[in-house]
ZANU-755499 format. One record per residue (C-alpha): x, y, z; residue in three letters; residue number from 1. Coordinates in steps of 0.1 Angstrom, whole numbers. Example, Ala and Ser with C-alpha at 12.3 -4.5 7.8 and 13.67 -1.06 7.14 Angstrom:
x;y;z;type;seq
123;-45;78;ALA;1
137;-11;71;SER;2
END
This chain:
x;y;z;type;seq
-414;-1205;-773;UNK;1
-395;-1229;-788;UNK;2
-369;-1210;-803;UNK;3
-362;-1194;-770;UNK;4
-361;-1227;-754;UNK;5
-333;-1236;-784;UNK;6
-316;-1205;-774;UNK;7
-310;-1213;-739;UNK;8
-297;-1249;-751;UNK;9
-273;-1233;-774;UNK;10
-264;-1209;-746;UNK;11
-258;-1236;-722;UNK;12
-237;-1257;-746;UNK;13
-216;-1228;-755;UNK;14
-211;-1223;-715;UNK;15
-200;-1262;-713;UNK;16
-182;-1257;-742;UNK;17
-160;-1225;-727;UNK;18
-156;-1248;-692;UNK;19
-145;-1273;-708;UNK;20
-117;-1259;-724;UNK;21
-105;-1240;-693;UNK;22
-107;-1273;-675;UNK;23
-83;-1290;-700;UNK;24
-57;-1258;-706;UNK;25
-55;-1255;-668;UNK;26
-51;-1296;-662;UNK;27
-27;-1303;-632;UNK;28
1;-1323;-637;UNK;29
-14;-1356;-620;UNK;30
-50;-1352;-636;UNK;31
-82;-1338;-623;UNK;32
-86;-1372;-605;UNK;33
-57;-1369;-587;UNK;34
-58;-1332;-582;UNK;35
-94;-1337;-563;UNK;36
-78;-1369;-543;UNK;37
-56;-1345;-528;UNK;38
-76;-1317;-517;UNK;39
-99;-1344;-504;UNK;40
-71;-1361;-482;UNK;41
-58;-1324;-475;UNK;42
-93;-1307;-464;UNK;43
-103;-1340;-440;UNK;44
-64;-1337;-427;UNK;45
-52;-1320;-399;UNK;46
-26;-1303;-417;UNK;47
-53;-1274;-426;UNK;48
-60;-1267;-388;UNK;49
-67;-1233;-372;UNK;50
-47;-1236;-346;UNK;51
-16;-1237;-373;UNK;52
-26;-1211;-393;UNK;53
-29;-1184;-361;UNK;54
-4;-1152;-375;UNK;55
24;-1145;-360;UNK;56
26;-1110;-337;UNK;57
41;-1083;-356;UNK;58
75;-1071;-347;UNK;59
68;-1029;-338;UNK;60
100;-1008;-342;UNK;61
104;-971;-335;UNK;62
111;-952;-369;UNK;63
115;-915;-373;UNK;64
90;-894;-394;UNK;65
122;-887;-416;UNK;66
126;-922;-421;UNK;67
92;-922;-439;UNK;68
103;-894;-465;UNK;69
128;-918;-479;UNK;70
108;-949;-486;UNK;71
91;-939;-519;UNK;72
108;-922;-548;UNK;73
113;-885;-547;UNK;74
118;-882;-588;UNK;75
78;-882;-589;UNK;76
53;-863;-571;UNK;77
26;-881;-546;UNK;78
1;-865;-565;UNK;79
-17;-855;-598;UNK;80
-21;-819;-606;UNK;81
-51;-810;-622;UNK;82
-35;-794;-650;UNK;83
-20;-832;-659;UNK;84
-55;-847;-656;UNK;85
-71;-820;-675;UNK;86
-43;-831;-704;UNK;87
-49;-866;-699;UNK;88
-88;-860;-707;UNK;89
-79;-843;-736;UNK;90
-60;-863;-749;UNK;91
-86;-891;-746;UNK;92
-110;-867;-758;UNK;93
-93;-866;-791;UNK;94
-81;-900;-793;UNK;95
-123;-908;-792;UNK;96
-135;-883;-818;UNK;97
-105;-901;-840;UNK;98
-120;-936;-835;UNK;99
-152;-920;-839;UNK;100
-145;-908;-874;UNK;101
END
């Protein structure tokens, strides 16, 4: 009992620990302090209203089919053929038993 109750302290420092250091690589440039100020001001402000975030209507244009055909390249199929996927496992296949051994 008590060395599982150790465990889950160890655990939960280590978890603090790991937050921590993301908290102080990822620092904004004005501080945490400041950062949170912000968001604050910027969440009880007007400036994050609905109404102002409503999209815009899509512009529709008539395009031909063959228009379509042209968009993607042509060098490379739109598809895998089974014969590449059954190389593909095979090669992984081998590359395994390798890292196996």
């Amino acid at each position: 009992m008590t060395g599982a109750m150790i465990g889950m302290l160890v655990t939960a420092l280590c978890a603090v620990g790991v937050l921590v250091l993301v908290a102080v690589e990822r620092r904004p440039e004005g501080g945490w302090v400041a950062w949170v100020r912000g968001s604050v001001q910027a969440w009880r402000s007007d400036e994050l209203a609905a109404a102002k975030l409503r999209p815009t209507a899509p512009v529709a244009r008539d395009t031909p089919i063959e228009d379509l055909f042209t968009l993607g390249e042509t060098a490379e199929p739109a598809y895998t053929r089974p014969e590449e996927l059954r190389s593909r496992f095979e090669l992984a296949r081998e590359q395994a038993r390798l890292l196996r051994r």
